[in-house]
C-alpha positions as CSV (number, residue, x, y, z in Angstrom):
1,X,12.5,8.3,48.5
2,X,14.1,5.0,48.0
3,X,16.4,4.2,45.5
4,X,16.0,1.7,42.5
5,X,18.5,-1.1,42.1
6,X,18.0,-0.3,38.1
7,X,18.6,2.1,36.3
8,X,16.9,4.5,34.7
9,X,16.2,6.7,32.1
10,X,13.9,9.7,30.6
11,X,12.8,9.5,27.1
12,X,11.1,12.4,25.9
13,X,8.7,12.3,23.4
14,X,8.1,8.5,23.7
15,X,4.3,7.8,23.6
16,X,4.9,6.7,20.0
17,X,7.9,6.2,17.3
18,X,11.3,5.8,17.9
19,X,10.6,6.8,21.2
20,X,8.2,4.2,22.5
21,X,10.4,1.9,20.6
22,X,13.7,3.1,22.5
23,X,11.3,2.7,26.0
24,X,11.0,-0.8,25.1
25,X,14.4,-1.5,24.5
26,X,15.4,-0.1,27.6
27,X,12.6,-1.6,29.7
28,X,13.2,-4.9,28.2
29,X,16.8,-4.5,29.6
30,X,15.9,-4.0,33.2
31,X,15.8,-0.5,33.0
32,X,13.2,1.8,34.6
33,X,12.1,4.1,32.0
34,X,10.0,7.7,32.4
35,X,7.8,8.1,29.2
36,X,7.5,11.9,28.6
37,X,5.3,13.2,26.0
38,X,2.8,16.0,25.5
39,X,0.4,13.4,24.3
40,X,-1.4,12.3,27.1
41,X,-3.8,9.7,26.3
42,X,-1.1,7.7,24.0
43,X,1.5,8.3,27.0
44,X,-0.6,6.5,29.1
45,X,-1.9,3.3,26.8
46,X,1.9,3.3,25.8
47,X,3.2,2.7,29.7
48,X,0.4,0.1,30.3
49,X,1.0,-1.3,27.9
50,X,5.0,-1.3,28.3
51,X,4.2,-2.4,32.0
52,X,2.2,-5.5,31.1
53,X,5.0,-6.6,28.9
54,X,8.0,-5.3,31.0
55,X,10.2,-8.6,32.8
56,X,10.9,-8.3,36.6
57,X,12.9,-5.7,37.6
58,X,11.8,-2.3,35.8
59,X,9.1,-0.1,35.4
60,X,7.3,2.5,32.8
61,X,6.0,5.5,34.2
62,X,4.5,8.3,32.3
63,X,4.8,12.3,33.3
64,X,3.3,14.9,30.7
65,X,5.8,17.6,29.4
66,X,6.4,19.8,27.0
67,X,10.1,20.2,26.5
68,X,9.3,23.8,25.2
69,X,8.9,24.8,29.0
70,X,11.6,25.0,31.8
71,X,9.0,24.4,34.2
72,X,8.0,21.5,32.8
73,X,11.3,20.0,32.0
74,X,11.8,20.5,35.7
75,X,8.8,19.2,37.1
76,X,9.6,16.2,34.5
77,X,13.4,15.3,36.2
78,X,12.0,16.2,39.5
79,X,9.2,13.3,39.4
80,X,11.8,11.1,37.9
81,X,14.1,11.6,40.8
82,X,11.4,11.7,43.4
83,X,9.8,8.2,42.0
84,X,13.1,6.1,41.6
85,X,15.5,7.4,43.8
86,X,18.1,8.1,40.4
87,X,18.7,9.6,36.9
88,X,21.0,7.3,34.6
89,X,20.3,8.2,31.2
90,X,18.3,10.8,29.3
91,X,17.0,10.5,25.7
92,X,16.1,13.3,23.9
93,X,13.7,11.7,21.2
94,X,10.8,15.2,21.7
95,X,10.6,16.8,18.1
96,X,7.7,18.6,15.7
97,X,8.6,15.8,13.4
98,X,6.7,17.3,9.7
99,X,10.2,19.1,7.9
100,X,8.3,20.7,5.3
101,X,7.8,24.4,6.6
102,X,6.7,25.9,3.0
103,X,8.8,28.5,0.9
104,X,11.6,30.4,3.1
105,X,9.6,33.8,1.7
106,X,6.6,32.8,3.1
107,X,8.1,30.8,6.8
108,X,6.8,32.8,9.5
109,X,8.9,34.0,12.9
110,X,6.2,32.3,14.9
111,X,6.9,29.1,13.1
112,X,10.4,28.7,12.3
113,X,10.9,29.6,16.7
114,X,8.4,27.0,17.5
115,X,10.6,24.3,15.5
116,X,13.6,25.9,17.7
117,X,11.8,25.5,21.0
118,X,10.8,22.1,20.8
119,X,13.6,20.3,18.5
120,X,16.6,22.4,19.8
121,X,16.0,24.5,23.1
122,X,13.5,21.4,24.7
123,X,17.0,18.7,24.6
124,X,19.0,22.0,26.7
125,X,16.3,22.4,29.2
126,X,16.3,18.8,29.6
127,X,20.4,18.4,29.9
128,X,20.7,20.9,31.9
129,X,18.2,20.3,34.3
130,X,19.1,16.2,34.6
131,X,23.0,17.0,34.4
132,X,23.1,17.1,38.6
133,X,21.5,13.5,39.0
134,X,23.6,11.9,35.7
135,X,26.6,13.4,37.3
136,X,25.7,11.0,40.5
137,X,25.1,7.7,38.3
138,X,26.8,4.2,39.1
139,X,29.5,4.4,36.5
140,X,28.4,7.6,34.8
141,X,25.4,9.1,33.3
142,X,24.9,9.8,29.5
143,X,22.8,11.5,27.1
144,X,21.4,10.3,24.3
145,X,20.0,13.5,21.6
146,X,18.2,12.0,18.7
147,X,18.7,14.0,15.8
148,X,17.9,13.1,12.1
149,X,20.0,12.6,8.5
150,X,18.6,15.8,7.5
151,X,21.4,17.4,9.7
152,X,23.5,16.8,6.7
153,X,20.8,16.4,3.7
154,X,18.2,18.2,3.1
155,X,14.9,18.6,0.8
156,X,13.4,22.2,-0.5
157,X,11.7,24.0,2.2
158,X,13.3,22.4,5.2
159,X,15.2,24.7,6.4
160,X,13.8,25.0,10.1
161,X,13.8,21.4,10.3
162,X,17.3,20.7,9.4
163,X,18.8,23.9,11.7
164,X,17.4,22.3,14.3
165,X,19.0,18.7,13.7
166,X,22.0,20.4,12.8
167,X,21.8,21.9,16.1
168,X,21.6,18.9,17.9
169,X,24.9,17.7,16.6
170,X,26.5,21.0,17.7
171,X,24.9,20.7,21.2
172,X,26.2,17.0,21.7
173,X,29.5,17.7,20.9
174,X,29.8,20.9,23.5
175,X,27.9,19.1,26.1
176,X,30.5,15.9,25.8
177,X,33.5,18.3,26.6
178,X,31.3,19.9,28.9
179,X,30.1,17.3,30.8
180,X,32.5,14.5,30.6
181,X,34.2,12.3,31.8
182,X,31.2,12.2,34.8
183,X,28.9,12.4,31.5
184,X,28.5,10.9,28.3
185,X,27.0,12.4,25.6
186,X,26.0,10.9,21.8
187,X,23.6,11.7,19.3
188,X,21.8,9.3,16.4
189,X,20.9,10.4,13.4
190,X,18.4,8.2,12.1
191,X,16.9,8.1,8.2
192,X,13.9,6.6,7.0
193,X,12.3,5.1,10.1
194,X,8.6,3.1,9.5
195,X,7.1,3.3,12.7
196,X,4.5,0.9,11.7
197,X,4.9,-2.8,13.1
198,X,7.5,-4.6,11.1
199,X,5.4,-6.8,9.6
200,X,2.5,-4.1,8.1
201,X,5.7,-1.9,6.7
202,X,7.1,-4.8,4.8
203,X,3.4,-5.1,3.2
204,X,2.6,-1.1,3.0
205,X,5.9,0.7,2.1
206,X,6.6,0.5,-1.7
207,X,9.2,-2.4,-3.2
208,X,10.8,0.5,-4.5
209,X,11.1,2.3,-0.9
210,X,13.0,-0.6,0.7
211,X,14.8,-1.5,-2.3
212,X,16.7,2.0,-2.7
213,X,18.6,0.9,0.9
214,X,21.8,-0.6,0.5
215,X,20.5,-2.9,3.5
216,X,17.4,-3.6,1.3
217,X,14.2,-2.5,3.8
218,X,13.4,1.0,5.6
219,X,14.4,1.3,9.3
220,X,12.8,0.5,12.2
221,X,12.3,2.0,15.8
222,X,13.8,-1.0,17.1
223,X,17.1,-0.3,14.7
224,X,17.4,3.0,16.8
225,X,16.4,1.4,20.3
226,X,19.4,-1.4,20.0
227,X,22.0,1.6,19.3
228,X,20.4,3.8,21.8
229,X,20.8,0.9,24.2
230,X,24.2,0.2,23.7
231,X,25.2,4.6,24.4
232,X,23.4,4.4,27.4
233,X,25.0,1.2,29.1
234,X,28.7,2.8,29.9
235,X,30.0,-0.6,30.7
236,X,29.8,-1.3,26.9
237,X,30.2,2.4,25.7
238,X,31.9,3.8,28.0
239,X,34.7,4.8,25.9
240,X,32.3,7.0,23.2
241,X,31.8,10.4,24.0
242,X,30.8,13.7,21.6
243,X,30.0,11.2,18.7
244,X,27.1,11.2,15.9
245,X,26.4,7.8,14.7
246,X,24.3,7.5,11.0
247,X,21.4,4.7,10.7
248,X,19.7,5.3,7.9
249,X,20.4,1.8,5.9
250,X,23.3,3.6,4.2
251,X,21.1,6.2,2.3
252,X,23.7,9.0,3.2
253,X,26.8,6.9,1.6
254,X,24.7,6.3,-1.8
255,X,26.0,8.2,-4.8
256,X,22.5,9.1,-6.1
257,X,22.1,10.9,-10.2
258,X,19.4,11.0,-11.9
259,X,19.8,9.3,-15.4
């Protein structure tokens, strides 16, 4: 096993969204990146097509994984390890992403433990079983969990969802005391994110979608990848530890009443 001069990361759920987009970034930065999704065939047109754009130094690779399963989160950090020699960073992006789980009457066990395996109990399997390699990363390893604004808002009939992404929050605080200072650990809660290319969302999303953001436009995967870059270098963050940081245009400061 030889060890790469750069650094790198996992980012689970990354064949598409904010995911591919934070891959990107990272790759884009010199980092190696492992693309981890259950989505096979998009995992792998994703990475080549990372790869063909990446500059000299890092690589995308991509590992299949359902976050759901310990053995699978293992095999995922094992492979990551065993293929670049390190484990810098982790990015916990892996969610069931639809928040509408119907009536609370009418939510089903099945359903409502399904949200908690993959949102909630897939970013612990992955911590913990990365936490031994982070602990041995130049300068510190660190943990990025992407959780949503519905941690603190939420819309009827969300309410697996929104415990999940409320969960999230309460896991990266514990895990920063936990962990540190060998470890960092930070979550982002994004809002409206268009995960169509910039230029289609400008023409698709409504004038009124983009116009009800202070900033004036919906987010983008790329708004999440710069701020998800910036936790995971610890020369430029490495005094930011157990924090939640909002980008959501400003939607979650807005005094909103209907007239």
């Amino acid at each position: 096993m030889k060890k790469s001069s750069q650094p790198t990361a996992i980012v689970t759920g990354a064949a598409r969204g904010i995911g591919r987009g934070v891959a990107a970034r990272l790759l884009a930065a010199g980092w190696n990146v492992v693309v981890a999704d259950v989505l096979v065939r998009e995992g792998r047109i994703a990475v080549a097509a990372l790869n063909q754009h990446a500059p000299a130094g890092g690589r995308a690779l991509f590992v299949t994984c359902n976050v759901a399963e310990e053995k699978a989160v293992v095999a995922l950090v094992t492979r990551t390890v065993a293929e670049f020699g390190r484990l810098d960073g982790v990015v916990n992006n892996a969610g069931l992403a639809n928040p509408h789980n119907g009536p609370v009457e009418k939510l089903a066990v099945a359903k409502w433990q399904q949200m908690l395996a993959v949102n909630l109990t897939g970013p612990f399997l992955v911590a913990k079983h990365a936490v031994k390699f982070l602990r041995r990363a130049p300068g510190g390893g660190a943990i990025l969990n992407i959780s949503s604004t519905r941690a603190f808002q939420a819309e009827p009939d969300t309410e697996a969802y929104g415990v999940t992404k409320a969960g999230l929050l309460g896991l990266t605080r514990g895990l920063a005391i936990s962990l540190g200072p060998k470890i960092r650990v930070n979550a982002i809660c994004p809002g409206w994110i268009d995960t169509r290319p910039a230029a289609e969302s400008a023409r698709a999303a409504r004038r009124e979608n983009h116009a009800q953001h202070p900033v004036g436009r919906v987010g983008h995967p790329e708004d999440i990848a710069e701020m998800a870059l910036f936790l995971l270098e610890g020369h430029r963050s490495g005094f930011v530890t157990g924090q939640t940081f909002v980008c959501d245009g400003g939607m979650t400061v807005k005094m909103i009443y209907e007239e």
